[in-house]
N, C-alpha and C positions, 0 to 999 in steps of 0.2 A: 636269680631267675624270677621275671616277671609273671605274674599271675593276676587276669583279671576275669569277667562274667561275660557271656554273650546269652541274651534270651532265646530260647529253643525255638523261638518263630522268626530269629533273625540268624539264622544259619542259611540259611539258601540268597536272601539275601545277599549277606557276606560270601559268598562261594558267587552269586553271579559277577561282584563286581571282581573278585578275583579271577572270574572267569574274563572278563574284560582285559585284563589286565598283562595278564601271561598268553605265552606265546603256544601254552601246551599245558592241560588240565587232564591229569590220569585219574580216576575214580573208580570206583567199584561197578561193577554194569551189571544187568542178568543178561545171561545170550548161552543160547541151546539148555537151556535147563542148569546153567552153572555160573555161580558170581563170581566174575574175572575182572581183571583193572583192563582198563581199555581208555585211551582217549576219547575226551568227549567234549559234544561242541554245546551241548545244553545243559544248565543242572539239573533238569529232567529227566536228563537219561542217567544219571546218578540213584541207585540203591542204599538207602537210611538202612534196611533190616540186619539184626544183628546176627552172627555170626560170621565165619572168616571165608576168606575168598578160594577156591579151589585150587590155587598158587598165589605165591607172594609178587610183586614189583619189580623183583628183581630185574628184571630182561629191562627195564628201563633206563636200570645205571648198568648193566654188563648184560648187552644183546646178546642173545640165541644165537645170531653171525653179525661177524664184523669183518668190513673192509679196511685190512689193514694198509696195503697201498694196491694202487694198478701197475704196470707193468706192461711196455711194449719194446719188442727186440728190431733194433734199428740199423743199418750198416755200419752206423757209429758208434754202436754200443749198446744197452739198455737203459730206456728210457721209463722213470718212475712218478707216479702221480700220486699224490695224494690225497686220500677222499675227502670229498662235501660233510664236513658236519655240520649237525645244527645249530641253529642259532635262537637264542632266546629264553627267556624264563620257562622251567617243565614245574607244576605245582602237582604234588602226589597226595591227593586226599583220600581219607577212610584206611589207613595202612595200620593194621594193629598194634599193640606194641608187640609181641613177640617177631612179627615182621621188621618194623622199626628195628627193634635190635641187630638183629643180622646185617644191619649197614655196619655197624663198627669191626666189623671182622672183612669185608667187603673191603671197607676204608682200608684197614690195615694189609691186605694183601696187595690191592691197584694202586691205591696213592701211599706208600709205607713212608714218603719224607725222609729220605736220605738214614731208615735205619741200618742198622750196621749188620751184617751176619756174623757168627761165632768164628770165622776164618778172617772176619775185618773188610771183606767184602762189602761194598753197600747196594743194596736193593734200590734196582729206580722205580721211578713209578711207572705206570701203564701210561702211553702216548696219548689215552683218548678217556678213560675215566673221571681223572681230576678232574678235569674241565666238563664234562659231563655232571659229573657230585654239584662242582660249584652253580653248575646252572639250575639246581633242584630243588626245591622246597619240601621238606616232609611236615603233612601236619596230619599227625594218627587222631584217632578215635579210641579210647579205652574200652577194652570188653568185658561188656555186664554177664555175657551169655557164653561162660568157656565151654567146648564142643567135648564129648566122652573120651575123646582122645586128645584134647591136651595135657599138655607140661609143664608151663612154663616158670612155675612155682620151684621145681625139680631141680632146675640147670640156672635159681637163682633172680629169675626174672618175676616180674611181674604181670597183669593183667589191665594194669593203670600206670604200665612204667612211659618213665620219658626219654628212656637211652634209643635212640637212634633218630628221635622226631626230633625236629625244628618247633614245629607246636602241637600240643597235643589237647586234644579235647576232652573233659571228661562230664557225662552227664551226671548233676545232682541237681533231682528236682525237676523244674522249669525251665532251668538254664543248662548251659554247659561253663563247666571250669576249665580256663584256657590258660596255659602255661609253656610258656617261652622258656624253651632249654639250651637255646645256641645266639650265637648274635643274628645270623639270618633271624632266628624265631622273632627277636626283640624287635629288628626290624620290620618285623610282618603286623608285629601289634600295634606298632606305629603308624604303620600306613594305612590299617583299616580300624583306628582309633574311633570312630564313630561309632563301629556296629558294639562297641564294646563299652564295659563300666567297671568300676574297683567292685572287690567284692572281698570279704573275709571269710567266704565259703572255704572248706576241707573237703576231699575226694577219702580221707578215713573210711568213713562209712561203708563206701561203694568199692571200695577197696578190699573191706574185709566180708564183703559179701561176694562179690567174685571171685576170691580168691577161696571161697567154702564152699563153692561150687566146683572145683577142681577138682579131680576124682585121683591122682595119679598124683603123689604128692610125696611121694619117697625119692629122696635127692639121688641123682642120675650122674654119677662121673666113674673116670675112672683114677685110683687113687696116683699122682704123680709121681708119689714116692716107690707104688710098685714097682721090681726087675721088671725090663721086657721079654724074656725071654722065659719068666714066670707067665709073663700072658699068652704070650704067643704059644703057648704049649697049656691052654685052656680047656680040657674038655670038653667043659658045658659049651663054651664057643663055639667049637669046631662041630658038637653038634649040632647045635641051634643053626650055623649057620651053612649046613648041605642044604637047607630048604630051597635058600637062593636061586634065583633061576638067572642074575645078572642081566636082570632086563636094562635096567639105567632108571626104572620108574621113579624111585625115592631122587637119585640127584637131581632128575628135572623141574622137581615140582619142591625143591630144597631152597629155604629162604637164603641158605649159605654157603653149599655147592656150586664151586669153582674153577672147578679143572674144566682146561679145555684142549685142543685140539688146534694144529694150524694146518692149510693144502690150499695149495693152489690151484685153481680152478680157470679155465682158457682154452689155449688152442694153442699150433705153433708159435703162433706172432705173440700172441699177448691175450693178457691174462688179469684175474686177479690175486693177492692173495689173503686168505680169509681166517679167521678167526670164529668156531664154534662149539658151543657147549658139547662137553665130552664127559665120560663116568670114569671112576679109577673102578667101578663093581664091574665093568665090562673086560672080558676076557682081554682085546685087543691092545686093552689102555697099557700093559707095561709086556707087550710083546716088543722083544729086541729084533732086529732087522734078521738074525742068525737064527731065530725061532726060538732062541730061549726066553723064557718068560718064568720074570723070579716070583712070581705069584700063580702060580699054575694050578691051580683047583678055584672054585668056587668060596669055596669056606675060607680061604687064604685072603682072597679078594676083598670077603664079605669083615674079615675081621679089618681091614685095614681102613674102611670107611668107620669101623669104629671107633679104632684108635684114632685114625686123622681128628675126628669130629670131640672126641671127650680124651683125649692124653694130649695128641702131636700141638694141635693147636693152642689151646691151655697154655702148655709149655711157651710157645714159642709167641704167642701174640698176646698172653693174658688175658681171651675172653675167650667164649665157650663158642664151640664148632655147632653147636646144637641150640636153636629157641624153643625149643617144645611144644611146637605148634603142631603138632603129630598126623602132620600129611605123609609121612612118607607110611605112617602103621596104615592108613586110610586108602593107600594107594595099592602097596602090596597085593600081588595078585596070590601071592602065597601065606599072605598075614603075619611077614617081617614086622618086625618095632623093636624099633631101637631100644624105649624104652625097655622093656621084658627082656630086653638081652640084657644090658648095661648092667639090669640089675642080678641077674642070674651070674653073669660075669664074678660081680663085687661081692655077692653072697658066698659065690665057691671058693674067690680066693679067701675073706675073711673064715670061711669055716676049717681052711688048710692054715690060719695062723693061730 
């Protein structure tokens, strides 16, 4: 991993010629009272202040809707099209790292590279993500200023980590500390080798002072070796979680929430058919066509985004469902978190062994 120095007055610099450069520059923006990544055509309209943005990037590499083809009924048959994508470099600046991280779980579900399932099955990839991943540059920002409700400590991660950036920036001092985690990254230091210099600076420091400022630092899982059917028969879960109202709030604004939904959308002749962000906390998400629905209460539902997020996953991908960047405690119109559960969860079973 390459690691070199950029002076703190040559960051906007270096962002405009990158803005030159790429075909699509996502940044941090303020707009109606909330810092959201938004495309931008200046680095002007780019926001430096620190803390994290009202949701993550995600919609960038896995849109809110997707066209997955068109579709017109012809005398000869149906006729199908395939959509316009885009073309060209996307660069994601200011992405924190607990955002950053939620790509490798991302990665691992859209582009999984021919892994195998436990029946010997093999997962494909998603027809329009790869190629989307590959057209994207991540370069995070480290956060000096963790928010009252983060985690990211909890589920493992750090506040100055490099797992999911391409490069990541960290301020000590005057400069920032620039370090290339992937070969895109090594590439990127390459091509804006000027605004940059060696440096035998350490992020140590800055490290262990954000990460003292983390309030919520009691490790957040659920143990893999538990029965399931020990958990699923939780008290404390099943109380905690009638609060649920199964609005979808926490998966939409979720660095790592996934599930979606497909419908076609049209007329007699023709149509599209789309692709969009859907909740497994929503009632409708595992109604069967007969009206049976194997998760038929709230707290059923609500336990199952917990499991997916700190057991199912774990299990099955080796990284955690959860960054701890605790938008969905912040969202909660009923004052859900995840954390307070997880840990009430792990407490009751430990007190039963």
């Amino acid at each position: 991993m390459s690691r070199k120095a950029l002076k703190a007055q040559s960051l906007r610099p270096l962002l405009e010629a990158v803005q030159s450069d790429a075909a699509r520059v996502v940044a941090p923006v303020e707009e109606a009272g909330k810092r959201l990544f938004r495309p931008v055509e200046t680095v002007e309209a780019i926001t430096f202040e620190e803390g994290n943005t009202a949701w993550s990037f995600k919609e960038f590499l896995f849109p809110r809707t997707e066209t997955l083809f068109h579709y017109r009924l012809k005398s000869a048959g149906v006729e199908l099209a395939e959509p316009a994508l885009s073309e060209g470099e996307t660069v994601i600046f200011g992405a924190r790292p607990c955002d950053a991280a939620s790509v490798a779980l991302l990665d691992a579900v859209f582009a999984p590279g021919g892994r195998k399932m436990p029946d010997g099955r093999v997962e494909p990839d998603d027809p329009f993500y790869p190629r989307r991943r590959a057209q994207t540059t991540i370069i995070g920002v480290s956060c000096a200023e963790p928010g009252p409700a983060c985690f990211c400590t909890a589920v493992g991660l750090s506040p100055t980590g490099t797992l999911g950036s391409d490069v990541l920036l960290t301020r000590v001092g005057e400069e920032y500390l620039v370090e290339a985690s992937t070969e895109k990254g090594e590439r990127f230091l390459e091509q804006y080798a000027q605004f940059l210099t060696e440096t035998e600076a350490t992020k140590s420091e800055v490290t262990a002072a954000a990460e003292a400022k983390i309030r919520r630092t009691d490790p957040v899982r659920i143990d893999l070796d538990a029965p399931l059917p020990e958990l699923f028969k939780s008290a404390r879960l099943e109380e905690m979680a009638r609060a649920c109202l199964g609005c979808g709030a926490c998966a939409f604004i979720c660095p790592t929430c996934h599930c979606f939904d497909i419908a076609d959308e049209g007329n007699a002749v023709s149509g599209s058919r789309c692709k969009f962000w859907d909740s497994c906390g929503q009632a409708c998400f595992t109604m069967h066509t007969s009206g049976h629905n194997p998760r038929p209460n709230q707290p059923s539902r609500y336990r199952n985004r917990l499991l997916h997020k700190l057991r199912y996953i774990p299990e099955r991908f080796g990284v955690h469902g959860c960054v701890g960047c605790g938008r969905c405690a912040l969202t909660c119109p009923v004052d859900m978190d995840i954390y307070e559960v997880a840990r009430a969860v792990e407490d009751e079973r430990e007190t039963r062994l």
